[in-house]
C-alpha positions in Angstrom: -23.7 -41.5 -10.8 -26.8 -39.2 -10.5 -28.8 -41.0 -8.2 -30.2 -38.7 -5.5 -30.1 -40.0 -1.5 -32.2 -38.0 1.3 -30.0 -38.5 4.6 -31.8 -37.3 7.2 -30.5 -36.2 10.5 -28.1 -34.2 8.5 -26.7 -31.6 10.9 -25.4 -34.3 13.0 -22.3 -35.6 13.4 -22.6 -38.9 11.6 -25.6 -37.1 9.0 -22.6 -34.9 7.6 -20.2 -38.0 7.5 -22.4 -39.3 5.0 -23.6 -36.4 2.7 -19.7 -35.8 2.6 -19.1 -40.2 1.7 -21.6 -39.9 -0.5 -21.0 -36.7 -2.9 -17.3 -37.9 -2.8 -19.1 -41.4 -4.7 -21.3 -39.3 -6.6 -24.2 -39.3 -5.6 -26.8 -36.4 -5.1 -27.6 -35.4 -2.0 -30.8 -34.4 0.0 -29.4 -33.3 2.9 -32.7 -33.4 5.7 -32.8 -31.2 9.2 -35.7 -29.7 10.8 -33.2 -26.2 10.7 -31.9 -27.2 6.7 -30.7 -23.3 6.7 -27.9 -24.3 8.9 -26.7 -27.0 6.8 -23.9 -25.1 4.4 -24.2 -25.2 1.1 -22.4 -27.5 -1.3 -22.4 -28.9 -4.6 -24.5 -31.3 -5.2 -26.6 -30.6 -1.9 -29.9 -29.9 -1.4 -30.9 -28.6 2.1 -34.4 -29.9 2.6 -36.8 -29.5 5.8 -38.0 -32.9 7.3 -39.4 -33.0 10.9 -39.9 -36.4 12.2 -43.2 -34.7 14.3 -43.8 -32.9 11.2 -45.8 -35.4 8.8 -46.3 -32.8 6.1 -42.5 -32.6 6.0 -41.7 -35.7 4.5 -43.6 -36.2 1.3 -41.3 -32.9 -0.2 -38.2 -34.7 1.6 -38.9 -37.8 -0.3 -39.5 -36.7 -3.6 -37.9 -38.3 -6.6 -35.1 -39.8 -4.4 -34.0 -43.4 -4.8 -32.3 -44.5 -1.4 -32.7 -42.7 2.1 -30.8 -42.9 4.6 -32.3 -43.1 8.1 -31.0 -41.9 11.2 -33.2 -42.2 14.9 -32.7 -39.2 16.7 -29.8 -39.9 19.6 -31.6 -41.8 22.8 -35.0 -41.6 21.7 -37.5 -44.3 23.0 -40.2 -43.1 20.7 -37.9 -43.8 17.4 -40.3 -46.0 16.5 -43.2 -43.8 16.3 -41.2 -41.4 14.5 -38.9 -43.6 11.9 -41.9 -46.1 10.7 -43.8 -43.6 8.8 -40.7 -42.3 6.9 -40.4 -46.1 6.0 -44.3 -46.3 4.7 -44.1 -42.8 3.0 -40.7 -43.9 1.0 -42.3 -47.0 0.2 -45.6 -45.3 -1.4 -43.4 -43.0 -3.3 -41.2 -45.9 -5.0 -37.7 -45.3 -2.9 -35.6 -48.2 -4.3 -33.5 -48.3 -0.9 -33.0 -47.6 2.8 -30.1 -47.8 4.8 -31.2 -47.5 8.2 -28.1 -46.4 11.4 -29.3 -48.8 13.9 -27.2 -49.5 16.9 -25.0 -53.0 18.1 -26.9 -55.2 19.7 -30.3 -53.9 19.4 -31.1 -57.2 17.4 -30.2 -59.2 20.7 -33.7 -57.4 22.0 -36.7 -57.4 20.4 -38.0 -54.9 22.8 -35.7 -52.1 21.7 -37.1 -49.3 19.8 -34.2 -49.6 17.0 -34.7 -53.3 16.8 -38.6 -52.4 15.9 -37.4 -50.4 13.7 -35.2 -52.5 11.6 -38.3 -55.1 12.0 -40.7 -52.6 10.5 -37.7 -52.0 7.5 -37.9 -55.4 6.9 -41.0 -56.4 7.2 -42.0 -53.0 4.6 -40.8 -54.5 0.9 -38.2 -51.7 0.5 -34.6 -53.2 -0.1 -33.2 -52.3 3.1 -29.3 -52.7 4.4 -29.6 -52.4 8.4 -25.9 -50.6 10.1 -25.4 -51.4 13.5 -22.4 -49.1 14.6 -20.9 -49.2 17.9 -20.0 -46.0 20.2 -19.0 -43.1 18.0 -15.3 -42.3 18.6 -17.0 -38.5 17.7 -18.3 -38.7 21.1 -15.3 -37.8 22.8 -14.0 -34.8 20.4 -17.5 -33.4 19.0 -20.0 -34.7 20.8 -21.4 -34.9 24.6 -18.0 -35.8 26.3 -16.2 -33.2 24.4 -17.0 -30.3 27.0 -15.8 -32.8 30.3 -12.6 -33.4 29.0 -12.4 -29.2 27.9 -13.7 -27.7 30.8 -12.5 -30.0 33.7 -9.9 -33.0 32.2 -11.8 -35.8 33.1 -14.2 -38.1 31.6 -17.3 -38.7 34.0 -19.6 -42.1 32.9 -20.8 -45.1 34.7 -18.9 -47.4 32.1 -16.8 -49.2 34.9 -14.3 -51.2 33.3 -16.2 -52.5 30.3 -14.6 -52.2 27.0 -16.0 -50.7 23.9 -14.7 -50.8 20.0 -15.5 -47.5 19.4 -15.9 -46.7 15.5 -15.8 -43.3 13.3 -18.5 -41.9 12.0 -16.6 -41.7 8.7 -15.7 -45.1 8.7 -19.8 -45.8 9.1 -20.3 -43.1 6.3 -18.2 -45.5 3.9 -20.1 -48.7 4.7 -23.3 -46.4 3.8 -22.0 -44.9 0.7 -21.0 -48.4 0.0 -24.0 -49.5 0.6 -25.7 -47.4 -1.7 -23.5 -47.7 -4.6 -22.8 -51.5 -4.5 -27.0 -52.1 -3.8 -26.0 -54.4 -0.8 -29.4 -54.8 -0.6 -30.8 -57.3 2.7 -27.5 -56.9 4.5 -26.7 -56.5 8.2 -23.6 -55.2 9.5 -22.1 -55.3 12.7 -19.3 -52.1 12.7 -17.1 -51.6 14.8 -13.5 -50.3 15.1 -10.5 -52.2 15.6 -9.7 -52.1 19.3 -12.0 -52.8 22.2 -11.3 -49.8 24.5 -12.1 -49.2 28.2 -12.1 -45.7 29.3 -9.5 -45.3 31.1 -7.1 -46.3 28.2 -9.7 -44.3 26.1 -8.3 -40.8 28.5 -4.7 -42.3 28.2 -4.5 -42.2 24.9 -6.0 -38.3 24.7 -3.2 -37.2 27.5 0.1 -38.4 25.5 -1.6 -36.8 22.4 -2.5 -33.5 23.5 0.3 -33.1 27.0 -2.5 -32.6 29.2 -3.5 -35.4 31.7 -6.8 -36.5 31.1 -8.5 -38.8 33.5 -11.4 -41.0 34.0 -13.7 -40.8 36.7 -16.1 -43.8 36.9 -19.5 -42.7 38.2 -22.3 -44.8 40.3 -25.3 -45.6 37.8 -27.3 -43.0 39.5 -25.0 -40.4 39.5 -24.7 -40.2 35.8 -28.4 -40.3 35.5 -28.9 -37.6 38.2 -26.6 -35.5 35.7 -28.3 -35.9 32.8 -31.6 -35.5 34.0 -29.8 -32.5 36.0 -28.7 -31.1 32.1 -32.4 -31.5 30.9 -32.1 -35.0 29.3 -35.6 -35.8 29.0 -36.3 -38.8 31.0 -36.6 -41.4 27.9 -33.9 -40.3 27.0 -32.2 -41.0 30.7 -33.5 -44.4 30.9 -31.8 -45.0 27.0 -28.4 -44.0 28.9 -29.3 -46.2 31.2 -29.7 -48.9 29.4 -26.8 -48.5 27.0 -24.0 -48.5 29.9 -25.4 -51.0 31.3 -24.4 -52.7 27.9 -20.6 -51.5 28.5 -20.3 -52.6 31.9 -21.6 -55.9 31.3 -19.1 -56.0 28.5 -21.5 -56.6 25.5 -19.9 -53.6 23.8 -16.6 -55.1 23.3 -16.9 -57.0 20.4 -14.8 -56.5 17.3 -15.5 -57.4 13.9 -14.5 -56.9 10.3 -17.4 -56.0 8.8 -16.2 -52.2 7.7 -13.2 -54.2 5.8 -15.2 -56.8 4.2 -17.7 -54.2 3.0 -15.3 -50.9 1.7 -12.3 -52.9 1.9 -10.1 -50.9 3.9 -9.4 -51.1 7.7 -11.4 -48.8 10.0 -9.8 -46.2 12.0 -7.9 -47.0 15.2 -8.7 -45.1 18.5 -5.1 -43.9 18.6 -5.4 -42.3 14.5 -8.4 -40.8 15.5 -7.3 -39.2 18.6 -3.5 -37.7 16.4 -6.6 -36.0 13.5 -8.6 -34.4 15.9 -6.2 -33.6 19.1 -7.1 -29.9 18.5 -10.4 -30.1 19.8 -9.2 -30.6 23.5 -6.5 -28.3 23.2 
């Protein structure tokens, strides 16, 4: 296989998930970043440049590519702005495919910047598969929780006692290499993994694995925000946070489903598996 896919948002943690799914399908890879000299260099890997508030950027990104896949940036309320000229510029140059990372439940909202995203996707004649992942379970060993449980053993959100089926990146990364190579074209998934998770049994689990007690410490809704903003979230980006554990404490993020089977047709990782690979980032 010698097709050629741009991923954009490369350097991230789900962007490497896929250049790594798809080179092990074989596919070529365009791997985007505004920074592409800190993407390492791989066979089959092209590190490109592609700045979202660059609009020079993506014509050269795009080039002689047939799929794309699109990522938002994390939180951002002005995804829209950004994502929907990538969309028109793929289209003009003949891009046979986008699979775009949207997030579960933004279709129950019309009003959500990744829901007028996916409509813009749909809307734009490109065959389009839409991925709407739940939580990342990278979250907790890579990404922004990863320094609360290091530096002080706790985990500190306002997610009450609402459950979430958190999923892998790399399970996502095989439903978008999938994707791609089986031309699921006008398909929406629902991923998820395949427990539903509060966070208290989410630090549970990470004590018996590593021998160190890790606890969760429910915060007020304004305390969180008053730390984020207090870390230099930018202030869309604090209302997003907002509005997403809102989502887990009124329990919408608890759903499970077997879409991650039904489309690579193996099961996706379990909290507990992914916890045992990666128990040396807390320790």
């Amino acid at each position: 296989m010698t097709d050629t896919i741009l991923v954009t948002g490369a350097t991230g943690n789900l962007g490497r998930s896929v250049v790594q799914a798809l080179r092990t399908t074989g596919f070529r890879v365009k791997a985007a970043s505004r920074h592409p000299e800190t993407i390492p260099s791989a066979e089959n890997v092209e590190a490109v440049r592609m700045d979202y508030d660059d609009p020079s950027t993506l014509a050269p990104a795009l080039a002689k590519v047939k799929g794309v896949f699109l990522i938002a940036p994390p939180m951002d309320p002005e995804a829209p702005a950004k994502l929907e000229p990538v969309i028109e510029k793929a289209r003009t140059l003949g891009v046979e495919h986008i699979v775009f990372n949207s997030a579960l439940g933004a279709d129950q909202n019309e009003q959500s910047p990744l829901r007028i995203v996916e409509r813009a996707l749909i809307a734009s004649g490109v065959n389009y598969t839409i991925l709407r992942p739940n939580f990342f379970m990278e979250n907790f060993s890579a990404g922004f929780v990863s320094p609360m449980i290091k530096s002080q053993g706790s985990i500190f959100l306002a997610a009450g006692e609402g459950k979430t089926s958190f999923i892998s990146t790399k399970d996502i990364a095989e439903v978008a290499a999938t994707a791609f190579a089986k031309k699921l074209f006008g398909k929406e998934y629902n991923l998820t993994g395949p427990d539903a998770l509060d966070h208290t049994e989410v630090a549970r689990i990470i004590s018996r694995a590593i021998g160190k007690k890790v606890t969760y410490q429910p915060l007020s809704e304004e305390a969180m925000l008053q730390g984020a903003r207090q870390a230099g979230m930018p202030e869309g980006a604090v209302q997003y946070m907002r509005a997403l554990y809102a989502a887990v404490r009124a329990g919408y993020t608890a759903a499970v489903t077997d879409d991650v089977r039904l489309v690579t047709g193996s099961e996706p990782t379990s909290f507990q598996a992914f916890v045992e690979m990666n128990k040396a980032c807390w320790q």
